[in-house]
TORMARSE-428276 format. One record per residue (C-alpha): x, y, z. Coordinates in steps of 0.001 Angstrom, whole numbers, plus 500000, padded with zeros to 6 digits. Example, Ala and Ser with C-alpha at 12.3 -4.5 7.8 and 13.67 -1.06 7.14 Angstrom:
% TORMARSE-428276
512300495500507800 513670498940507140 
END
This chain:
% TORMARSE-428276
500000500000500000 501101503427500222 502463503115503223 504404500614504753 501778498839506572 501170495476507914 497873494314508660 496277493083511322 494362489739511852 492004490348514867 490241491776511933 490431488121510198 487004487146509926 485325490447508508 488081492323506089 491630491120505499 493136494389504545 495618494418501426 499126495669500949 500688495364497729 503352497814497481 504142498221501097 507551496983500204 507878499176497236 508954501808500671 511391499965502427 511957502281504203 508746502830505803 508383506452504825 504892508083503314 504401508191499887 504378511724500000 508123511840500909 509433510179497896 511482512099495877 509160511741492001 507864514619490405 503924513792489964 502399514920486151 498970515430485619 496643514320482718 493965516824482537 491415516636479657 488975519493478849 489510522496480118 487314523478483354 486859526593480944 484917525055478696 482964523017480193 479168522765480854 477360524231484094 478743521577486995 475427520320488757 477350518546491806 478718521865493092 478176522011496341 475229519138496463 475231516622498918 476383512694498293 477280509129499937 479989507368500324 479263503352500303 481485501993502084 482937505129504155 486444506132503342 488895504163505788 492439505006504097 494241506452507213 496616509260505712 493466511385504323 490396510270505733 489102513074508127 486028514121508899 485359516413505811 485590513468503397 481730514346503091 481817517494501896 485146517422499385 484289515574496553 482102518057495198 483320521272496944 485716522682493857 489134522414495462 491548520629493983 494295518759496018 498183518846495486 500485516350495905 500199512843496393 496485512126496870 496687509588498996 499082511645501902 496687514685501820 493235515509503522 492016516763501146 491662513711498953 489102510923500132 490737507063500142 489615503755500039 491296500335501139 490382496775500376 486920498375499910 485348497518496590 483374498681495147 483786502132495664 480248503953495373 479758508054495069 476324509056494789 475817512508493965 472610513854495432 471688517174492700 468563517627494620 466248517172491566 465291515703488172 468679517370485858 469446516958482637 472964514867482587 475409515500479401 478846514095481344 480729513830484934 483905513738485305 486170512419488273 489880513414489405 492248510723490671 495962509557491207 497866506585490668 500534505077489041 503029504270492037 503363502120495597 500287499721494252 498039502256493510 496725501618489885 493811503311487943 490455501864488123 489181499553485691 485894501189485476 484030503670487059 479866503103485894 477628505776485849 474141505054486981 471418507385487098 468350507737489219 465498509585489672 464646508077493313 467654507005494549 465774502884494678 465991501606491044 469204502974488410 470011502850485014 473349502246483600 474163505496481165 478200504600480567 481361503591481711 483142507144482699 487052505173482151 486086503915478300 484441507401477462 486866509172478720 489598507095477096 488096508368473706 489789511334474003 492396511178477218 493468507706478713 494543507731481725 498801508172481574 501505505292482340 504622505635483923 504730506505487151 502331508940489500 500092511299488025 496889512945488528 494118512183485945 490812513741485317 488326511157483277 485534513220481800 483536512921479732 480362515369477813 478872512069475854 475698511796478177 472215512186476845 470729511200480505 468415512622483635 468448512099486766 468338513344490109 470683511310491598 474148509958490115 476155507303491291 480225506627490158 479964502880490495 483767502156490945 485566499457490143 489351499812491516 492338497906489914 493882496435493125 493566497198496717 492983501343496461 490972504061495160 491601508064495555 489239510965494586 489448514357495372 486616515833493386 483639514662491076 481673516722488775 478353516702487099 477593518507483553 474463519890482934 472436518958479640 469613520507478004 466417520510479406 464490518836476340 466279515867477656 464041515086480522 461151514427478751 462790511797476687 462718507644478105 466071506441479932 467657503595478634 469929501252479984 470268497956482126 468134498839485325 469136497279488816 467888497989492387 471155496662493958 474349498724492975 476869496374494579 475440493255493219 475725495051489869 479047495939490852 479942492263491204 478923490960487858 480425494114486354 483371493852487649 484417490030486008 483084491389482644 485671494451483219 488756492442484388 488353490132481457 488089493000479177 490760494505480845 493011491669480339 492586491305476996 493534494938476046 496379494935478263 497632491941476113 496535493104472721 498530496326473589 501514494264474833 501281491875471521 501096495233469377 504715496392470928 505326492050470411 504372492941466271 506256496047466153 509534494698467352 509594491479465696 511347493000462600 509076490972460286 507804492194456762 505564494603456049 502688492407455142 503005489931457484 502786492305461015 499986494068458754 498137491296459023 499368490997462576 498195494308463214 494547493787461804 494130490316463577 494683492218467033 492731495741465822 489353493329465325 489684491601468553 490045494997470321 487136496068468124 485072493354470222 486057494263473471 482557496330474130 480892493553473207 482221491357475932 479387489375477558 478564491194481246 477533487793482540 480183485523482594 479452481510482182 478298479360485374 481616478138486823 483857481070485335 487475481315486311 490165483740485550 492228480987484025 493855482248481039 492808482492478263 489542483612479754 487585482980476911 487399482763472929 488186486114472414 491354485695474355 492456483069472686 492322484191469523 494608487112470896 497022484060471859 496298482881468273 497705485784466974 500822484876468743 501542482046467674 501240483231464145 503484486238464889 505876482758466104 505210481426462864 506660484104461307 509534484496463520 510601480353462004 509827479133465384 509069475159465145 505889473493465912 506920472913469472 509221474030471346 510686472705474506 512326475753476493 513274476872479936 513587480189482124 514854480226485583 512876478023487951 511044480700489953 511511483494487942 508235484958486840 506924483226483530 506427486363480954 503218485791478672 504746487363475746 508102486334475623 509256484729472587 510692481266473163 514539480174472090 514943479352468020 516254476405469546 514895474305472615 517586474864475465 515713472702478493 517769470802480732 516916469652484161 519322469218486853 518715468001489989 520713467122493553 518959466218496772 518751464297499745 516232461073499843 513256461589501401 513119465342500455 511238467863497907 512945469529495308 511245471525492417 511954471773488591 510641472895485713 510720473168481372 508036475055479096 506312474184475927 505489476473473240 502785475746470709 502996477765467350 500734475978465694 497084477103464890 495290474314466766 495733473398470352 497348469897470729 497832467442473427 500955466344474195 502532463251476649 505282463853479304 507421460828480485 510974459799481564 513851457818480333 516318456202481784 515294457215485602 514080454483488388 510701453608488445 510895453586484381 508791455787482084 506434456798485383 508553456910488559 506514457098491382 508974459628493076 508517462747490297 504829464378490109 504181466057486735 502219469212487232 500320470990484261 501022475130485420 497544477368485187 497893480807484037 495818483077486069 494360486110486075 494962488369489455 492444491235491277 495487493402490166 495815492552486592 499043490924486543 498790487357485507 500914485261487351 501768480729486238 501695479897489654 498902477037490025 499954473869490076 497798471232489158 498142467886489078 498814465993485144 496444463307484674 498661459908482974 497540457620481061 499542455095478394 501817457422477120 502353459937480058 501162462627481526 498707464399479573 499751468116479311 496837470322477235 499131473051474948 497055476493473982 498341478153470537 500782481168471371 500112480434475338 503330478724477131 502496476267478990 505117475268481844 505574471818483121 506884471646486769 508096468609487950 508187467677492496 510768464807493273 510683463572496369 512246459777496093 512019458153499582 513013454313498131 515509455298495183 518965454394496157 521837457002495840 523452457398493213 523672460083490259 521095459222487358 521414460217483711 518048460239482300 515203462061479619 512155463290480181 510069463135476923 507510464911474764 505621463644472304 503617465420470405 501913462774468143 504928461108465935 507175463781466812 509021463352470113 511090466491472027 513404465089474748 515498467248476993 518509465668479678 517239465279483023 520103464523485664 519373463805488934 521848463460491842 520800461520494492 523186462097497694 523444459657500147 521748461031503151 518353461206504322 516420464244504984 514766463988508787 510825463479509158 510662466285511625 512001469520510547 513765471740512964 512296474991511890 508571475501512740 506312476529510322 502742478008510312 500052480043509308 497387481395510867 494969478426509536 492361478871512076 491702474738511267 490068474739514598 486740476213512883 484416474620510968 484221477612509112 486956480344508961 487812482705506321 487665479925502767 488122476956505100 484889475346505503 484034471185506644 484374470417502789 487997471354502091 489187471645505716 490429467969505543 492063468585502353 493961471726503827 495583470479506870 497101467279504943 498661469642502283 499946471770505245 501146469031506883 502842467686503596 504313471056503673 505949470001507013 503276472327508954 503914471704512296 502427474653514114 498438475196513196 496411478212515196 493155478435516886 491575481285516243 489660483717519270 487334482148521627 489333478912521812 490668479070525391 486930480375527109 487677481818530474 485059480147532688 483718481419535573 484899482495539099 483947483274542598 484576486545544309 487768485023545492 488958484556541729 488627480949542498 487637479117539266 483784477562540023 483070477055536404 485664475224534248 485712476495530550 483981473833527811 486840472054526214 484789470721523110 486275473342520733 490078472156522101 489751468542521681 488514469083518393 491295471271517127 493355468593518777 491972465599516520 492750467552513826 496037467943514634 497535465137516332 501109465213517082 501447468830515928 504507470468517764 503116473365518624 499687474927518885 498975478505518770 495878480379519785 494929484002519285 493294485181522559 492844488953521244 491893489688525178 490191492696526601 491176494764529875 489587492307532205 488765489196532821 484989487985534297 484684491036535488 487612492040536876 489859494832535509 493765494704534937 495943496120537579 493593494249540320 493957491595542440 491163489663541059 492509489850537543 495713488260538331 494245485470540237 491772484976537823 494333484834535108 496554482773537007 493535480103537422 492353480194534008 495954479542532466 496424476552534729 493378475134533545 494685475048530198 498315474086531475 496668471386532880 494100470003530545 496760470212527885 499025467752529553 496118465048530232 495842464922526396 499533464298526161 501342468113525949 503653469960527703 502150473352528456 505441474508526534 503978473523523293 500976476035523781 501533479790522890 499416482478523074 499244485367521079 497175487983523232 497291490735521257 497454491014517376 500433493134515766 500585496133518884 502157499199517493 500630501263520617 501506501837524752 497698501082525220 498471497582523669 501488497216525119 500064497629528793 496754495056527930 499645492176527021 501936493057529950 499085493026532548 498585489432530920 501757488452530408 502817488937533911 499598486952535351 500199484235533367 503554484093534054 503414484140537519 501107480786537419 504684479236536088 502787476845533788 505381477428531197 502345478248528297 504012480805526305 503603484540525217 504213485006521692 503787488689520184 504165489331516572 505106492933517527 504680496009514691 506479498931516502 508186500639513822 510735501354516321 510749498527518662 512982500522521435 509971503093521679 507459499899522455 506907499308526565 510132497775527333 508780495837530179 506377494104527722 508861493122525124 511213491590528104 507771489530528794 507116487966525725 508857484627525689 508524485066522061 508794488114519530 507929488055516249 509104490860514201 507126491135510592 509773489898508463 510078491994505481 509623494970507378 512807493726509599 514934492966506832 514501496936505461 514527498367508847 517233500535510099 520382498122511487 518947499761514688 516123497595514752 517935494607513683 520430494906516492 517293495290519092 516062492073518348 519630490406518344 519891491647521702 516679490409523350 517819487247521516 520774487199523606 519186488558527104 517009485142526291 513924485851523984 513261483294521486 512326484895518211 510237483992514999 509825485646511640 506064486266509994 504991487946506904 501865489780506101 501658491129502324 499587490800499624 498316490419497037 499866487118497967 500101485889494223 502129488990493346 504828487910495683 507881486251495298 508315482390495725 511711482849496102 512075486245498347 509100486488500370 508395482660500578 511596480802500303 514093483170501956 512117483944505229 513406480465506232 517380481881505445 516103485008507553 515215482790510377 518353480635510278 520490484559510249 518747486099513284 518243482403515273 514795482429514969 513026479143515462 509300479385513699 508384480772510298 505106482551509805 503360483362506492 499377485430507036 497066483323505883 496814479758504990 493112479931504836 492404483404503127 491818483220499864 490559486938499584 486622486289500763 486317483621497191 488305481068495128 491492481801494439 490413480483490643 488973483664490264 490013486649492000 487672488763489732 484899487917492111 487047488441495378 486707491454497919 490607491447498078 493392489712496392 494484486316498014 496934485499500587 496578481673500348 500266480189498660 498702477378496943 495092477647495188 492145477080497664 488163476865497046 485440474964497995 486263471726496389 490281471203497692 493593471922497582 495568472395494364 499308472799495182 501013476550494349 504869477881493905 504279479824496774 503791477067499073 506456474934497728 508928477957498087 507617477717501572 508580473667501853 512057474372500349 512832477053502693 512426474793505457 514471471860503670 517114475124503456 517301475456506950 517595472128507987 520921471516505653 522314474656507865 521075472242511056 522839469097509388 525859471358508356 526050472788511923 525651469693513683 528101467854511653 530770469889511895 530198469578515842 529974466107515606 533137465454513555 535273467821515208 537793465204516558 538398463353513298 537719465369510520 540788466619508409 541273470101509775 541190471551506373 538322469737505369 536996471387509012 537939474855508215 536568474993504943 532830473368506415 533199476012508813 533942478899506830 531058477524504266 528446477769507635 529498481193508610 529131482487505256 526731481147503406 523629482672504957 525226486146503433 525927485141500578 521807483907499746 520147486867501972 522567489475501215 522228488568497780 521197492028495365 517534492801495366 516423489693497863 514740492266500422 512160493118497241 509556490973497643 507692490929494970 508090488735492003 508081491549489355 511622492673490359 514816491200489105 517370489244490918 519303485817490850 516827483083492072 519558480324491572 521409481634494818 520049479567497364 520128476245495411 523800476968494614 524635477084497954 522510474330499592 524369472014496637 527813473370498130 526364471817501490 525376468715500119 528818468309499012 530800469084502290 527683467215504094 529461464251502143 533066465162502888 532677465101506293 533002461900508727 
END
């Protein structure tokens, strides 16, 4: 977001608020202090234009503006008051802001039946996340119940002034192509993202023979639920032009003839020429899986011609880093250049991957299989996946589903789109293979033809442990039937992929641990119902830890903090818990309790302390664990921090905080504090794998944490993460959730190999210690030297504290180092 801003999850189960480019300000600054020099994009003159109706008049705001920089009590009064704001928008009062809100509705009251010839609305974006809308609908009413759709204020406007790219600017879409009446006028918004700015609206005057003539237009009674099927019709249409405009550049640079990219050119001009024409109902069991529909794959059509005529092959088989992004336009080798190499442990997960390019002008089906591998031409130990393009709530379509490929005779059956790559990622995890390096294929065949590319895989002889050091979770909330996009259907489904994705820590969301009731004593009379903790139990057998989210109040039963009676009534209600959990087989070590979510303030500071210290002096050894968000932790109530048995700084602001606020946590460290790592950002599928996901687990290894975080593992964005068109917010979830399952994601097995990561720098640690006495001392030395600097080298590495996938940097890093561990691993006794 704008700001650098975390978010905070006693919120969970109502809005999960999003923050895109709150790492695009490391340093944690307002927008408004960055040092770019805004333009503007101002279409017809004020001068010339038609009396403005809205003036002065009255309107609503649905939902009310909650953006914290300018919201202020005014916001009802300056849309339509004729000042202008400077500056960034979204840093200045004067502008009204929305968050995680959509849609975004403006109804301008012009306090009676008015002739309508245009509207016009100012707004900023272009920086930090904050991206122009993808449609703004004006509906008009005469009695503010039933409204008629009269134009989409972003395409008319775009007739004459689209909004500007490249950076920040402020952008006025008007328009005077209304023939309309109405007394009322809404600006139906439809925001690209997570955030939507105003700072004025305006309402033209028409001529008064207008408002005797009929309106016209789709009619609806319900403006948000008109919203909702408006606003899949505009994403699709949205990404199609955004990929016809990238495929024009495509044409333009391919230096083919002149016939040829004319024909090019007129291919991608008549599907743009259908874009109004898009359907606004989209078919039963839509999802923003590209291509979205015909139209868009004709568009991919047109690529593969513009292949064609670049002497690409049939098929090619190519390959791009493994979790780089995956471009949608980028034009594959002349010559296939795949080649999969592989080194791992037994019993553990490692990731590759190749792509296929169809130029042809039908879509074909094509068989994966191996050569030369154990386990033959379908080894059980290597799952083929068939990547899904998707579309995002932000536009930016991302390969990051990971289905599983259906086999049959001839292999795995991968489905190959004309002009649409298609990546194939393969998960080995052999558990019965013996060691040994293998020189093998894997194989396409595309009817008679057959594509093969090496595939080498280096089996060391060690085995990866069942039982990870590093702890790993995710605010799950498994312990409800029905939390966030976790409901009784998929629940099942979630916690074994979790737990597949060695999982080991799940959390219970509020109202968990109930407090019972007491005497006037503080003596516990009423023992809290346990129902809701043996069931999150049996969901979780032989977890290793088990975290709840109390989110308490000032008092307990009654009784306030900083009395008697709340301390003893803490005291007993903890060593209920302490106790119960050790009849069903814990120690009360294993439970930690997160009281209050994210504190940034002394008043939250004081409600955990007061806790903290009651709970402590029970000495049931339950835990405190904070996931504190002061920006500078030394201002935070010291005594409270020195309570928490565990802190856990939001990673990726930690890792582009001041050295300052590195060295604080170091030091509590040392005085004694364990520590974890979490992250909170979103839109999760914008993130990167290999940053954000894989490297939190390097993080934790550098600072001595012992438990990885990632917000949420059940929050999809309020719908399926199939289509995000449809979804209140972008989702957090790293693989792809709805209500049927689990389909695995890059996200999630970024997640998996960051833990493998951190358990070679256990195995490395512990085997130096353990061969101390007999190991060559150079051999020593050199294991030594590779422990102490290897973390450095991966999360010092340039451009690792971006964290989103857009940005470039070396993704290879981390497995080049973990194979330079496998190797001494091997050296040493």
């Amino acid at each position: 977001m704008p700001t650098k801003m975390t978010i905070s999850k006693s919120s969970v189960l109502t809005l999960i608020a999003a923050s895109y480019a709150a790492s695009l300000l490391a340093d944690g600054r307002p927008l408004e202090t960055a040092a770019v020099e805004p333009s503007h994009s101002e279409a017809d003159a004020k001068d010339d234009a038609p009396k403005n109706l809205a003036l002065g008049r009255p309107y609503t705001l649905r939902p009310s503006p909650n953006y914290q920089l300018c919201t202020d009590p005014d916001d009802s009064r300056q849309l339509t008051d004729g000042r202008l704001t400077s500056d960034y928008f979204w840093a200045q009062t004067g502008s009204v802001g929305w968050r995680s809100h959509p849609p975004v509705i403006v109804t301008v009251d012009l306090g009676g039946v008015e002739p309508i010839r245009g509207a016009s609305l100012r707004t900023a974006a272009g920086i930090a996340g904050v991206a122009w809308p993808q449609a703004i609908d004006l509906m008009v009413s005469d009695d503010g119940r039933s409204y008629r759709h009269v134009g989409d204020l972003v395409s008319l406007s775009a007739k004459r002034n689209p909004a500007p790219s490249g950076g920040y600017a402020v952008h006025t879409y008007r328009t005077q192509q209304l023939r309309t009446h109405g007394r009322y006028l809404a600006f139906l918004i439809t925001p690209s993202g997570n955030f939507f700015f105003a700072d004025e609206v305006e309402v033209f005057q028409g001529d008064p023979s207008w408002l005797a003539e009929p309106l016209t237009g789709k009619t609806t009674h319900d403006l948000p639920a008109y919203y909702r099927e408006g606003a899949v019709q505009a994403a699709v249409g949205r990404r199609i032009a955004d990929d016809a405009r990238t495929l024009h550049e495509c044409v333009a640079s391919a230096g083919l003839e002149a016939e040829p990219a004319r024909r090019l050119k007129e291919q991608l001009t008549a599907i743009e020429a259908e874009l109004p024409r898009l359907p606004r109902a989209q078919p039963k069991g839509f999802r923003a899986v590209l291509p979205v529909n015909p139209l868009h794959e004709r568009l991919f059509g047109v690529q593969a011609a513009l292949w064609r005529g670049q002497g690409l092959p049939r098929l090619t088989l190519w390959q791009t880093p493994l979790w780089d992004p995956l471009s949608l336009t980028q034009t594959p080798p002349a010559e296939g250049n795949a080649k999969i190499d592989v080194a791992l442990m037994q019993d553990e997960y490692r990731a590759a991957a190749l792509n296929l390019s169809l130029s042809a002008e039908q879509q074909a089906n094509v068989s994966v299989s191996f050569s030369g591998l154990p386990g033959g031409a379908h080894p059980s130990w290597i799952k083929v996946h068939q990547v899904e393009w998707t579309d995002t709530k932000s536009g930016v379509p991302v390969a990051a589903a990971l289905p599983l490929a259906e086999w049959d005779e001839h292999g795995a059956k991968i489905n190959l789109r004309p002009g649409l790559t298609r990546q194939v990622w393969l998960t080995f995890h052999p558990t019965d293979v013996p060691p040994g390096d293998y020189h093998g294929k894997i194989v396409v065949k595309d009817g008679d033809a057959v594509l093969e590319a090496p595939l080498n895989v280096r089996l060391f002889p060690l085995r990866f442990p069942a039982t990870p050091t590093l702890h790993l979770g995710g605010w799950d909330y498994t312990d409800r039937d029905n939390s966030m996009q976790i409901t009784p259907q998929n629940r099942d489904a979630v916690i074994a992929h979790l737990r597949e994705h060695f999982v080991d820590t799940p959390w219970a969301a509020p109202g968990m641990m109930q407090f019972g009731s007491y005497n006037g004593q503080g003596k516990l009379t009423t023992p809290p119902d346990t129902a809701a903790f043996d069931r999150w139990l049996s969901r979780w057998p032989g977890a290793r830890q088990y975290c709840v989210f109390l989110s308490v109040g000032e008092s307990i039963d009654g009784s306030a903090m900083g009395t008697p009676q709340f301390d003893q009534k803490v005291a007993e209600w903890i060593r209920f818990w302490a106790g119960y959990a050790e009849r069903q087989g814990l120690r009360p070590e294993q439970l930690a309790l997160l009281l209050v979510d994210e504190p940034t303030k002394a008043e939250q500071d004081t409600r955990i302390l007061a806790w903290a210290r009651a709970i402590h002096a029970a000495h049931t050894g339950v835990k405190v664990w904070e996931d504190t968000c002061h920006a500078d932790p030394a201002t935070a109530v010291q005594a409270m921090m020195a309570a928490c048995d565990v802190l856990c700084p939001n990673r990726p602001n930690f890792v582009a905080a001041d050295q300052s606020v590195r060295d604080y946590y170091v030091e509590r460290r040392e005085q004694g504090t364990e520590l974890d790592f979490y992250s909170c950002r979103g839109p999760g599928r914008l993130l990167d794998p290999y940053s954000y996901s894989r490297l939190q687990a390097w993080t934790c290894w550098q600072y001595q944490a012992g438990g990885s975080h990632f917000w949420a593992f059940g929050d999809s964005g309020g719908g399926s993460c199939w289509n995000e068109y449809e979804s209140p917010r972008g989702s957090y979830v790293p693989f792809f959730l709805d209500t049927a399952g689990v389909t695995p994601g890059k996200h999630m097995e970024a997640i998996r190999e960051g833990v493998e990561d951190y358990e070679y720098l256990v195995m490395l640690r512990d085997r130096i210690e353990a061969s101390a006495s007999d190991a060559p001392p150079e051999t020593l030395a050199e294991a030594r030297q590779l422990l102490a600097e290897s973390v450095a080298s991966v999360c010092d590495a340039e451009n690792t504290t971006s964290m989103f996938w857009h940005e470039p940097k070396d993704r290879g890093v981390a497995d080049t180092t973990r194979l330079q561990i496998l190797e001494m691993l091997t050296k040493l006794p």
